[in-house]
N, CA, C and O atoms as a GROMACS GRO file, in nm:
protein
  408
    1UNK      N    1  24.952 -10.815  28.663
    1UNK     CA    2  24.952 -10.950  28.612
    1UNK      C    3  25.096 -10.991  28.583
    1UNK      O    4  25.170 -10.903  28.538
    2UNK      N    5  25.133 -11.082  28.597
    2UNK     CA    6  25.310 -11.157  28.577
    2UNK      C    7  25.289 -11.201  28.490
    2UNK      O    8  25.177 -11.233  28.452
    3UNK      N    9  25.425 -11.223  28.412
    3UNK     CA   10  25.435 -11.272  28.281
    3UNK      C   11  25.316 -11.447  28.255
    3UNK      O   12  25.246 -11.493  28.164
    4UNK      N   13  25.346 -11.481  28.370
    4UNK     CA   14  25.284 -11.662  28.427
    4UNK      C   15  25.184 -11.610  28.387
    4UNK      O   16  25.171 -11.608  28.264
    5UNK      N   17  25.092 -11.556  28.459
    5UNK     CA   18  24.980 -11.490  28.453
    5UNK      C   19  24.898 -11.438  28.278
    5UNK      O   20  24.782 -11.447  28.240
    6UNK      N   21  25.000 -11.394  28.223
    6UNK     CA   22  24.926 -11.351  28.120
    6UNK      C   23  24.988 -11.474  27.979
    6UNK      O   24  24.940 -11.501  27.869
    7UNK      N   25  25.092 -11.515  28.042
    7UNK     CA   26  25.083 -11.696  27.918
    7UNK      C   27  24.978 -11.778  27.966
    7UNK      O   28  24.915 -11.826  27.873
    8UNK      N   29  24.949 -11.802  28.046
    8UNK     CA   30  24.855 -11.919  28.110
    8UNK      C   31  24.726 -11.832  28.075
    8UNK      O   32  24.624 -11.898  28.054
    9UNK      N   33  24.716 -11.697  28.065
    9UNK     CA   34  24.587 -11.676  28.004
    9UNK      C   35  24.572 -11.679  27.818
    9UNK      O   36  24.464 -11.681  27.759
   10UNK      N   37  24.668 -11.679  27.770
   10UNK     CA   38  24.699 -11.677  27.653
   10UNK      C   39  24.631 -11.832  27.565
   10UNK      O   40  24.546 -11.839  27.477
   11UNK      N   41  24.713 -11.945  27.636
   11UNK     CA   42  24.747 -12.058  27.637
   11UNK      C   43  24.577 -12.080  27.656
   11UNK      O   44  24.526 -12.143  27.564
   12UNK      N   45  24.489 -12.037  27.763
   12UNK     CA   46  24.346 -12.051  27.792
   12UNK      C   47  24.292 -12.000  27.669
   12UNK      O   48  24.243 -12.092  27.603
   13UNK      N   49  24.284 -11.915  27.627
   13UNK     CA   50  24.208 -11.841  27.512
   13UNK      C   51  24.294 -11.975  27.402
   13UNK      O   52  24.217 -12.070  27.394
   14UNK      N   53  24.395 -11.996  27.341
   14UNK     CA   54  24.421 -12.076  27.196
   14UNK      C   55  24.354 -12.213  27.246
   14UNK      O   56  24.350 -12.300  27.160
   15UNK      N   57  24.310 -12.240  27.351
   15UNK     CA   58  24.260 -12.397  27.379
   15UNK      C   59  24.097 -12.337  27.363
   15UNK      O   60  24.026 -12.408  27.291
   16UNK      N   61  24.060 -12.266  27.397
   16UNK     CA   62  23.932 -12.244  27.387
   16UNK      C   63  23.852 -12.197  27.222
   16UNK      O   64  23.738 -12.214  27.181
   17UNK      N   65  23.990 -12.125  27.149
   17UNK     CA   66  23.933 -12.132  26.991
   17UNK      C   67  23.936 -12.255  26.987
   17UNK      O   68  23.822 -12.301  26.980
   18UNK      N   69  24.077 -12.389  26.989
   18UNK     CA   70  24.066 -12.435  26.965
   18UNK      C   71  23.942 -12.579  26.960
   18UNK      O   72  23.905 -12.664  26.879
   19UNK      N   73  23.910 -12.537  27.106
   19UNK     CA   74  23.748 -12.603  27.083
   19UNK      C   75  23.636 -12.553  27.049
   19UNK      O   76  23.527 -12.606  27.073
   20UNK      N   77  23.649 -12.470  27.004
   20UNK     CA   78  23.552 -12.407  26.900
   20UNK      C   79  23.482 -12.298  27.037
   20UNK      O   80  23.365 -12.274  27.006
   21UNK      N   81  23.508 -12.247  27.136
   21UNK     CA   82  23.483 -12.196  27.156
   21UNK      C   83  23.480 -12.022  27.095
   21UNK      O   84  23.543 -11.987  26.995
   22UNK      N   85  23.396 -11.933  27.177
   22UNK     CA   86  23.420 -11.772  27.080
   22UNK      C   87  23.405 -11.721  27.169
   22UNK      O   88  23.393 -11.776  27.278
   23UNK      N   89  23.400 -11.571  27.143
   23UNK     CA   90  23.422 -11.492  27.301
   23UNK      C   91  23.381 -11.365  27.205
   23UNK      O   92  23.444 -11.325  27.107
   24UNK      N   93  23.254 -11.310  27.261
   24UNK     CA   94  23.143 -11.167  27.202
   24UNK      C   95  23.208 -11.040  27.241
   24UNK      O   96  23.235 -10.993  27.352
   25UNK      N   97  23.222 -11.007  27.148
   25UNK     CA   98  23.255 -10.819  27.187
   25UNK      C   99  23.160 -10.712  27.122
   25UNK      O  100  23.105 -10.755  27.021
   26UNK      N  101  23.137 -10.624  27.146
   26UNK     CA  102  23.024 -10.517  27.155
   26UNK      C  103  23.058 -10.537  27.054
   26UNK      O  104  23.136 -10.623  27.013
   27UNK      N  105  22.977 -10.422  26.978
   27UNK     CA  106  23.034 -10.351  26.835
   27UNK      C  107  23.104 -10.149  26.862
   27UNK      O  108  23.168 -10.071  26.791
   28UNK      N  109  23.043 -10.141  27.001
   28UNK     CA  110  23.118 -10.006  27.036
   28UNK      C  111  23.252 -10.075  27.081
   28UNK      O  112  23.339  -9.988  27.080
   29UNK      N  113  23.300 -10.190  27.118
   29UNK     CA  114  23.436 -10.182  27.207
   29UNK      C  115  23.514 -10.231  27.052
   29UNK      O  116  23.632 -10.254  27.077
   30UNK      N  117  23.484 -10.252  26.912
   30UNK     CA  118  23.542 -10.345  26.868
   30UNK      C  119  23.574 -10.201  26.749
   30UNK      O  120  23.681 -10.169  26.698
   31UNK      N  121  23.422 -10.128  26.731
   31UNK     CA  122  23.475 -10.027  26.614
   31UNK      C  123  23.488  -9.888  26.724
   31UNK      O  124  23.392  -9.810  26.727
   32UNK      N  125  23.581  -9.868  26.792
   32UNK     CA  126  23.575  -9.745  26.891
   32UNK      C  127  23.664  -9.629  26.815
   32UNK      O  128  23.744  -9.635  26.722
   33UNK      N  129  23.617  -9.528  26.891
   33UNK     CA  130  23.573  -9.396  26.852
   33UNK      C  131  23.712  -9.368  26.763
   33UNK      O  132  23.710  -9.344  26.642
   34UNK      N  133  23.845  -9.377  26.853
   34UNK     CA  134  23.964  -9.397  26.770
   34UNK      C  135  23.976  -9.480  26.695
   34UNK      O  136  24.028  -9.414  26.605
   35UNK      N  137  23.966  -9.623  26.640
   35UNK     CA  138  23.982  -9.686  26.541
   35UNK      C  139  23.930  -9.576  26.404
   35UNK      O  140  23.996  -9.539  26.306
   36UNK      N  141  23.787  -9.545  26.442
   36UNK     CA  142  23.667  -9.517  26.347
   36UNK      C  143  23.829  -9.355  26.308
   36UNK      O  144  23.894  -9.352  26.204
   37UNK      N  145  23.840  -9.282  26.394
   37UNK     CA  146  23.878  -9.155  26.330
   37UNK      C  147  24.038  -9.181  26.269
   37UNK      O  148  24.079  -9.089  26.199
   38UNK      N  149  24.117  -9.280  26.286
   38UNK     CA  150  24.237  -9.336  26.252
   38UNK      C  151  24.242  -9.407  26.103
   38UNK      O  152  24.334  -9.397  26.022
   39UNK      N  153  24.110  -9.487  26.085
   39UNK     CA  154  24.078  -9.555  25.986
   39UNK      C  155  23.975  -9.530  25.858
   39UNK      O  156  23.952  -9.604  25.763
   40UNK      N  157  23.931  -9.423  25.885
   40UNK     CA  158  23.813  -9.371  25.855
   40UNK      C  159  23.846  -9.214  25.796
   40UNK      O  160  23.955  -9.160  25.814
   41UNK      N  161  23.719  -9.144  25.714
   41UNK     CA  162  23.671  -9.006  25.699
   41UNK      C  163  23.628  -8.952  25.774
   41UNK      O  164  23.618  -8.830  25.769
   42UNK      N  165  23.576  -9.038  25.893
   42UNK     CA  166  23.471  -8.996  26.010
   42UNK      C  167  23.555  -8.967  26.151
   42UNK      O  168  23.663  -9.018  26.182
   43UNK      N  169  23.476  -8.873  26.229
   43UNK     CA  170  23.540  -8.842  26.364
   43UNK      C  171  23.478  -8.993  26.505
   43UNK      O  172  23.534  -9.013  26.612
   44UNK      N  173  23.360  -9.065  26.453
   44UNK     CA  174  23.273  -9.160  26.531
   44UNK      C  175  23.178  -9.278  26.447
   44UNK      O  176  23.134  -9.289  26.333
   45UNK      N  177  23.175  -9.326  26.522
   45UNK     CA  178  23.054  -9.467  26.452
   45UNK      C  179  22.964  -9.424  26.405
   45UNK      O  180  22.936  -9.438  26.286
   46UNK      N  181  22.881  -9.346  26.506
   46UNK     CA  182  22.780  -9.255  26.506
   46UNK      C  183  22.770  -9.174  26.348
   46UNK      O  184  22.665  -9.187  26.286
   47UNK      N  185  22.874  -9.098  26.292
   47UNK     CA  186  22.931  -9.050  26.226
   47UNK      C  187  22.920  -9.095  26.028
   47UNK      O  188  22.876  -9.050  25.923
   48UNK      N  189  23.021  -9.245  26.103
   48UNK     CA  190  22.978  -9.338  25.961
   48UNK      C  191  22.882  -9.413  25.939
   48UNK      O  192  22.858  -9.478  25.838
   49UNK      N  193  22.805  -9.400  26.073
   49UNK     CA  194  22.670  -9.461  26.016
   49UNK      C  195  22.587  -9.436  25.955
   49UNK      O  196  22.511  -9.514  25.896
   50UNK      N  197  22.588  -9.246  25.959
   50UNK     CA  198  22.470  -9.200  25.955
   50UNK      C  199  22.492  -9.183  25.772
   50UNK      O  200  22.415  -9.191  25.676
   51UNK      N  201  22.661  -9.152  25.792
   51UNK     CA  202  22.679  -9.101  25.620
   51UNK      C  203  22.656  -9.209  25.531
   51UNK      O  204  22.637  -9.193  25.410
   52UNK      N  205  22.657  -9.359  25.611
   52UNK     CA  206  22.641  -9.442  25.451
   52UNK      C  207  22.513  -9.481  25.466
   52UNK      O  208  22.468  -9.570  25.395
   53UNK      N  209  22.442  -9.423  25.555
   53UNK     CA  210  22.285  -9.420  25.500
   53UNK      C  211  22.151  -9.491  25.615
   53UNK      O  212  22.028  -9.493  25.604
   54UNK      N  213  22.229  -9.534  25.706
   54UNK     CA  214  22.220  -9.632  25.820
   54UNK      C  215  22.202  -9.546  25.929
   54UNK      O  216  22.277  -9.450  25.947
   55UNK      N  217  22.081  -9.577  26.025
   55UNK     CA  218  22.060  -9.547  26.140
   55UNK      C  219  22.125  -9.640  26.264
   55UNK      O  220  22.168  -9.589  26.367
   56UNK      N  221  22.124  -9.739  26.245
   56UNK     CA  222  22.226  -9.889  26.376
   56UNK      C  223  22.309  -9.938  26.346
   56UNK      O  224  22.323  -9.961  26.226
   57UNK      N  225  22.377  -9.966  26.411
   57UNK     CA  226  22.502 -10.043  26.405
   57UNK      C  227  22.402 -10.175  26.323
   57UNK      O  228  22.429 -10.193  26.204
   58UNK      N  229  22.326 -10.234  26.365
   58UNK     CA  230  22.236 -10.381  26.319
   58UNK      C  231  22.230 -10.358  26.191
   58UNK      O  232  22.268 -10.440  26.108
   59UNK      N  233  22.178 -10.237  26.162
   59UNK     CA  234  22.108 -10.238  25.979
   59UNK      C  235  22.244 -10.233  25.942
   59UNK      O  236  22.268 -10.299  25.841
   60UNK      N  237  22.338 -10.177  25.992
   60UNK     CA  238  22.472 -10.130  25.892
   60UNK      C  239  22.532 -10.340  25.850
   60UNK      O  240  22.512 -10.409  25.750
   61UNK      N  241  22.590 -10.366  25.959
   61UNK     CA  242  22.626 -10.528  25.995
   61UNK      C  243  22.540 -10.582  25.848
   61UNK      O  244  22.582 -10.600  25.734
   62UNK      N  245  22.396 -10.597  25.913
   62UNK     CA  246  22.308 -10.698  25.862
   62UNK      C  247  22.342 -10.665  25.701
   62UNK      O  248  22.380 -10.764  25.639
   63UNK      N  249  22.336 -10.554  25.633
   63UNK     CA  250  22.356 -10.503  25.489
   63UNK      C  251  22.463 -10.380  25.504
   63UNK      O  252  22.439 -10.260  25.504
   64UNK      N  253  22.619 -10.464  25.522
   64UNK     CA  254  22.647 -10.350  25.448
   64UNK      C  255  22.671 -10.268  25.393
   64UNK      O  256  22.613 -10.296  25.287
   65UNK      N  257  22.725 -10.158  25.375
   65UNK     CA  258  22.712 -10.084  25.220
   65UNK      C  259  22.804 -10.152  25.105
   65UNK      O  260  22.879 -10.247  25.122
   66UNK      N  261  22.785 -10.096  25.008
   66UNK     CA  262  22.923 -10.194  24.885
   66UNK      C  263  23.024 -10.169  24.932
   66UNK      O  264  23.045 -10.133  25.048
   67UNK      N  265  23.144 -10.192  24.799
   67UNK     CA  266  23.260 -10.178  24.887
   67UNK      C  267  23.300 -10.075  24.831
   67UNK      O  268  23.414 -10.053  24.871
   68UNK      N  269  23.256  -9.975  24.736
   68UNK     CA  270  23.297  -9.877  24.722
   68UNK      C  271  23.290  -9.763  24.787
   68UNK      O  272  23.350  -9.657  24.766
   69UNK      N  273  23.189  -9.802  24.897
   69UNK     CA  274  23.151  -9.685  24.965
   69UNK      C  275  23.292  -9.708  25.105
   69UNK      O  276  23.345  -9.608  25.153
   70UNK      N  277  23.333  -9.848  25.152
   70UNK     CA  278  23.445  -9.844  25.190
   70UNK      C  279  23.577  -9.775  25.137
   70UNK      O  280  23.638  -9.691  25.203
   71UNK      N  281  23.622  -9.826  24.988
   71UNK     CA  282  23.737  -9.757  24.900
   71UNK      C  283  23.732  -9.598  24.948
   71UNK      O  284  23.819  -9.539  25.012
   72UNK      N  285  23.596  -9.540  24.895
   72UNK     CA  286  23.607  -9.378  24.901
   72UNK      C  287  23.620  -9.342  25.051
   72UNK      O  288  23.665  -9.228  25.066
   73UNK      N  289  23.587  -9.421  25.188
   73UNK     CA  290  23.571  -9.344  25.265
   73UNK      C  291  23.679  -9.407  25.356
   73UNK      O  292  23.715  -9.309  25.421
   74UNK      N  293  23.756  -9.515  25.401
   74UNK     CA  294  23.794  -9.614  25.463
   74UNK      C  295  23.931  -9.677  25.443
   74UNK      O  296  23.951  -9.719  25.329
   75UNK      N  297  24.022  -9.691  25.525
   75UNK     CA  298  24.185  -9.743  25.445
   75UNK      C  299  24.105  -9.883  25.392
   75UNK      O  300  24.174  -9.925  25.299
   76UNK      N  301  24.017  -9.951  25.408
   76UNK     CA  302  23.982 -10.105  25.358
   76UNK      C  303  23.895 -10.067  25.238
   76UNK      O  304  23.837  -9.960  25.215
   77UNK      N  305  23.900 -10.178  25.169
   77UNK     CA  306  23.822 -10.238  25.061
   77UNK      C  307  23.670 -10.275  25.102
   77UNK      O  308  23.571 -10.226  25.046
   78UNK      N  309  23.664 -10.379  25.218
   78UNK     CA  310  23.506 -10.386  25.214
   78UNK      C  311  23.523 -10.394  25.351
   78UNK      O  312  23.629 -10.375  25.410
   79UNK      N  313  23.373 -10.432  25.421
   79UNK     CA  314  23.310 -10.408  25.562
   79UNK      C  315  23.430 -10.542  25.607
   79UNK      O  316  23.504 -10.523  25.704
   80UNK      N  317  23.439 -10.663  25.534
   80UNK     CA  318  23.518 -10.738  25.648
   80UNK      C  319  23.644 -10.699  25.618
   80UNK      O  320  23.731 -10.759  25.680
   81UNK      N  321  23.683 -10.607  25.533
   81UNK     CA  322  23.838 -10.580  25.598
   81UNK      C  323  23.846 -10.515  25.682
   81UNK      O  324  23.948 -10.514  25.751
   82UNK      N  325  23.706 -10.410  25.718
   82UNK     CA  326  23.736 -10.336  25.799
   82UNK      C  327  23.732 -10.414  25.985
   82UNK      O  328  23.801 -10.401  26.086
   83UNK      N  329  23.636 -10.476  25.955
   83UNK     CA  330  23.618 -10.539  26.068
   83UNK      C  331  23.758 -10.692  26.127
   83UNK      O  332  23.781 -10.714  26.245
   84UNK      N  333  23.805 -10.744  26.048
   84UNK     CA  334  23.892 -10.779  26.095
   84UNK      C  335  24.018 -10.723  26.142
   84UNK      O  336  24.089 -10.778  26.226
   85UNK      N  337  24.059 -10.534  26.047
   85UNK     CA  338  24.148 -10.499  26.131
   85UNK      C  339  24.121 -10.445  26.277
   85UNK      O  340  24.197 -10.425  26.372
   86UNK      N  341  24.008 -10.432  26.263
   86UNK     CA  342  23.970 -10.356  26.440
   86UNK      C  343  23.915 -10.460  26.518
   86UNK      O  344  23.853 -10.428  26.619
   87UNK      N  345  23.932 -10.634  26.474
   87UNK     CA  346  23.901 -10.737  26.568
   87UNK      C  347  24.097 -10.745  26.613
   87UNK      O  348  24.131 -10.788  26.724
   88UNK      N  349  24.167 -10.713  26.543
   88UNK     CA  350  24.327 -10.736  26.517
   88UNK      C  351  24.331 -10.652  26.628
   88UNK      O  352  24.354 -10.702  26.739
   89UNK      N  353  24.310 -10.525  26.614
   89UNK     CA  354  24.356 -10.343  26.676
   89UNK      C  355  24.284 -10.392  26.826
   89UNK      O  356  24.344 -10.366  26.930
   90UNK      N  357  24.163 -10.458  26.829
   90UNK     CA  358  24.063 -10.490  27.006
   90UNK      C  359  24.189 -10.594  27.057
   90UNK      O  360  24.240 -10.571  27.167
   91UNK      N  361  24.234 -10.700  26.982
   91UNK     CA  362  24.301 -10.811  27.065
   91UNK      C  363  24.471 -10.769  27.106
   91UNK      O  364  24.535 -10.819  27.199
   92UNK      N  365  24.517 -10.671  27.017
   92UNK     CA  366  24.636 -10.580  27.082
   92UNK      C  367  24.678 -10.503  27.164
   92UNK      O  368  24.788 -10.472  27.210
   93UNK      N  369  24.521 -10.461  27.185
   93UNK     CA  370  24.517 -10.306  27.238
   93UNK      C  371  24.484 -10.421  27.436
   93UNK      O  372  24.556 -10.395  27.533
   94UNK      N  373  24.406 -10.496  27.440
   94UNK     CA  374  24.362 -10.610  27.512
   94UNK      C  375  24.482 -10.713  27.610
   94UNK      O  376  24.493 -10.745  27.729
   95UNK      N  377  24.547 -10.737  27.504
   95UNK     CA  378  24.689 -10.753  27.535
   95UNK      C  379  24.742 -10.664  27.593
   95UNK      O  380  24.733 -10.688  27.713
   96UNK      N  381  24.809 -10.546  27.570
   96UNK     CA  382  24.888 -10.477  27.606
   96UNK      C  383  24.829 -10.395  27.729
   96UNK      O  384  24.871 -10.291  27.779
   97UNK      N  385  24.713 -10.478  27.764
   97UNK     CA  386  24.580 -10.363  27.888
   97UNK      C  387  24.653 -10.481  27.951
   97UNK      O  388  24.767 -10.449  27.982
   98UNK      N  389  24.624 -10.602  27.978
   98UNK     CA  390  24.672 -10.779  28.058
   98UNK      C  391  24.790 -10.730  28.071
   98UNK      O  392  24.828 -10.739  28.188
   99UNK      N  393  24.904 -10.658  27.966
   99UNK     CA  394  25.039 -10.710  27.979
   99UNK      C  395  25.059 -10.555  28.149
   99UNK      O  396  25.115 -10.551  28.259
  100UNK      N  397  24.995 -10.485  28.085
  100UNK     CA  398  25.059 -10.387  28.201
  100UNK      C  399  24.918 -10.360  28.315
  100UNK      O  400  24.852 -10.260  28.347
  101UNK      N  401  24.915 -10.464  28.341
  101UNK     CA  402  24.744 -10.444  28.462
  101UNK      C  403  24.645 -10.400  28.434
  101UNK      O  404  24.548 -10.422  28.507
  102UNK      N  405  24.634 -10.333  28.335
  102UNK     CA  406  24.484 -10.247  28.285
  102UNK      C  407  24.356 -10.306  28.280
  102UNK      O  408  24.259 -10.239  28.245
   0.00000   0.00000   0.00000
């Protein structure tokens, strides 16, 4: 991809928040296996799901745990800190896949 190439895709994505568009990412591509063991007590998703009491990714999302169970186990405070740094860590890591062909 050329530099053209990856501003003009850039430039596409800030016009498309800006119309309110959104763009879906799994919940495996967003909390992946390295985020989870970088950020985490845990070696996998799989891992912290099971310890805070949760069988799915859905039940965990839909309720989940306090935030103390983040503090003790997690560099974040609660579920959306955690989840906005690994929406941050997906759109860098995403970038830098565009910037060198990946």
């Amino acid at each position: 991809m050329t530099p053209e190439d990856f501003t003009n895709r850039i430039r596409k994505f800030g016009d498309d928040l800006a119309q309110g568009q959104t763009h879906s990412v799994r919940h495996d591509e967003l909390l992946t296996d390295g985020f989870i063991l970088n950020n985490t007590n845990f070696r996998t998703l799989s891992e912290l799901l099971t310890n805070s009491g949760f069988e799915t990714f859905k039940e965990f999302h839909e309720n989940p745990p306090n935030d103390q169970f983040f503090i003790d186990n997690t560099r974040f405070s609660t579920y959306q800190d955690m989840i906005a740094a690994a929406s941050k860590a997906f759109v860098i890591t995403k970038t830098r896949g565009d910037l060198t062909g990946q």
